[in-house]
C-alpha positions in Angstrom: 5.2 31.1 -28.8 5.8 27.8 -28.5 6.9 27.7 -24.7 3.3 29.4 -24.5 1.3 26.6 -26.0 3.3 24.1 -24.1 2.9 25.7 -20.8 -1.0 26.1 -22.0 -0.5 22.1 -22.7 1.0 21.1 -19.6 -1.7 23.4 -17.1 -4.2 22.1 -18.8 -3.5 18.6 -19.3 -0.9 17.4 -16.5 -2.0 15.3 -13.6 -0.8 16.0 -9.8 1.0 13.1 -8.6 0.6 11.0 -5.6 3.2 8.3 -4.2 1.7 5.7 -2.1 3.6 3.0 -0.4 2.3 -0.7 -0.2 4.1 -2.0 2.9 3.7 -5.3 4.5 5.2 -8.7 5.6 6.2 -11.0 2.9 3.0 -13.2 1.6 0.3 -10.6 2.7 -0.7 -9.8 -0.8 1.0 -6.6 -1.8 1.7 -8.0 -5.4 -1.9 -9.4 -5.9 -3.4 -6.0 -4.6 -1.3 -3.7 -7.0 -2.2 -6.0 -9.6 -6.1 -6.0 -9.2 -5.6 -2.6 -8.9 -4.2 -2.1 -12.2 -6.5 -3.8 -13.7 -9.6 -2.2 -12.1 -8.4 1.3 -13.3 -6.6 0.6 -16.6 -9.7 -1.1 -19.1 -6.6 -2.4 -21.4 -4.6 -3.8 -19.1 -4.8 -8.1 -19.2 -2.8 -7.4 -15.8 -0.5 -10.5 -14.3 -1.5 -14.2 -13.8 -2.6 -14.1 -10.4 -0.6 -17.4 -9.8 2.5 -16.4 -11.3 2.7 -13.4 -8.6 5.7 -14.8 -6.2 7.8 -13.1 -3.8 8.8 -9.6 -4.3 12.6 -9.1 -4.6 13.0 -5.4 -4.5 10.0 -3.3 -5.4 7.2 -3.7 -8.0 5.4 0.3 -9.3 2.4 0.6 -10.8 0.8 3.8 -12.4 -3.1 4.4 -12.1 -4.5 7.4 -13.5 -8.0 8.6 -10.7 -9.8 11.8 -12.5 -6.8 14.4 -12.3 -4.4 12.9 -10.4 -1.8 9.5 -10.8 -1.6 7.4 -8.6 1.8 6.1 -8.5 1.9 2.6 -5.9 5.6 1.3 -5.1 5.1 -2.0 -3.5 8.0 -2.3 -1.7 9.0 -5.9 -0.7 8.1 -7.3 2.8 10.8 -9.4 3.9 12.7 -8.6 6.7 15.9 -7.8 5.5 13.9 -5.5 3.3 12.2 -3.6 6.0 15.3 -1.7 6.6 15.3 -0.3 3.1 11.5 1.0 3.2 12.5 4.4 5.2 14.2 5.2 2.0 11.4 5.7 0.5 9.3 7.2 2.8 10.4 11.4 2.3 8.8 10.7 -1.4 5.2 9.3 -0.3 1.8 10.9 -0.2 0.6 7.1 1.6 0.8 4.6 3.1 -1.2 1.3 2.2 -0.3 -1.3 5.0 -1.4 -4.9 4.0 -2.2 -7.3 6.3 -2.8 -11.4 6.1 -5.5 -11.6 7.8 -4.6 -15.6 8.0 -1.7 -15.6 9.1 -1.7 -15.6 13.0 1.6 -16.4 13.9 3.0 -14.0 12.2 0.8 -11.0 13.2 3.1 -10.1 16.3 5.7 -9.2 13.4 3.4 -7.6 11.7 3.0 -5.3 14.3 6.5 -4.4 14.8 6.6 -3.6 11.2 4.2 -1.7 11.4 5.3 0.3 15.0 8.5 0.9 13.1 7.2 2.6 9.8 4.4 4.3 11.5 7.1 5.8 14.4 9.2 7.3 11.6 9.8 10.8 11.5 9.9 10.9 7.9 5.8 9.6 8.1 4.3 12.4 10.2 1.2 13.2 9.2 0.9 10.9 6.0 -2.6 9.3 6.2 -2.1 5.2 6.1 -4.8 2.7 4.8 -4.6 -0.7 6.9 -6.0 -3.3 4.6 -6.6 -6.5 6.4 -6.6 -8.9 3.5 -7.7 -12.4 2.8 -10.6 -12.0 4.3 -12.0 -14.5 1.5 -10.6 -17.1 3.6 -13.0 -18.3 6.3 -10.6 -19.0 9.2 -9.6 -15.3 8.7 -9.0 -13.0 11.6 -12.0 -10.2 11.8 -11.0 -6.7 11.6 -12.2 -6.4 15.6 -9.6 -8.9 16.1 -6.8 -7.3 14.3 -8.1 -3.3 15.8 -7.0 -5.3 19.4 -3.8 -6.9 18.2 -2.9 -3.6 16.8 -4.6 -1.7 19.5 -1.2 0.0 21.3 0.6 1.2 18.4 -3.1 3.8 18.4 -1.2 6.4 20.0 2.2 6.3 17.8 -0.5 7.1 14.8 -1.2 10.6 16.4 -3.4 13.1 14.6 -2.7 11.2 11.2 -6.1 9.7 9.2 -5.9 6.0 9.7 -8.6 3.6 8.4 -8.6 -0.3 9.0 -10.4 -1.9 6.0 -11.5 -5.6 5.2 -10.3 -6.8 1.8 -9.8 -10.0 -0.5 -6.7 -8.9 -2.9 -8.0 -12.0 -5.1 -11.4 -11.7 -5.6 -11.5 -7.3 -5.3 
């Protein structure tokens, strides 16, 4: 009987789980993003000091719950001897959120090889990936035209996947 009732418990009560990856360079706002996050979907949650958020070391999870399913984010550090580690995680993932600083010129050439390189893996085929191009709070920003050129070769490594390119300020939401 009591098997019953908790099989009865878990159908009607359990929530499908989704793993999605926040990738990125170092500084493009991962952290903050996962943060605001939480706190948008969790009314409880105080969430992190904004300005304590440094450098991720590793990999930060957060949990949100959407309707029926979780929502579980692994924001995966973006420095680059942590790039080679991200393909580790990559067999467990249901998406890919690629964030990035819209600011940060110089380094978008990098930012596209990081990029080539996760979206080339095997292990990614046919995983849908959100491109958020953050910081666009910041008036000296790169537009999302701008980035959609920089970005505009590695359109055939994406394939049949669903790709959308979005504008975003991690601070502000």
């Amino acid at each position: 009987m009591y098997t019953l009732l908790s099989g009865l418990y878990k159908y009607m009560f359990q929530k499908d789980e989704y793993c999605i990856l926040i990738l990125g360079l170092d500084n493009a706002g991962k952290t903050t993003f996962l943060e605001q996050s939480k706190t948008r979907f969790h009314k409880n949650y105080k969430g992190m000091s904004l300005s304590k958020i440094t450098t991720t070391v590793g990999l930060n999870i957060g949990t949100v719950d959407v309707g029926k399913a979780r929502l579980m984010f692994w924001d995966l550090g973006g420095q680059e001897e942590l790039q080679s580690l991200w393909d580790k995680y990559y067999a467990e993932c249901h998406g890919v959120i690629y964030v990035i600083d819209s600011t940060d010129e110089e380094r978008l050439s990098e930012s596209k090889r990081a990029f080539e390189k996760m979206v080339t893996s095997e292990a990614l085929d046919g995983v849908p990936i959100l491109v958020l191009a953050n910081k666009q709070d910041v008036e000296t920003c790169l537009s999302i035209p701008d980035i959609k050129t920089a970005f505009s070769d590695c359109t055939s490594k994406i394939g049949r996947r669903d790709c959308l390119t979005q504008a975003c300020s991690a601070l502000t939401g």
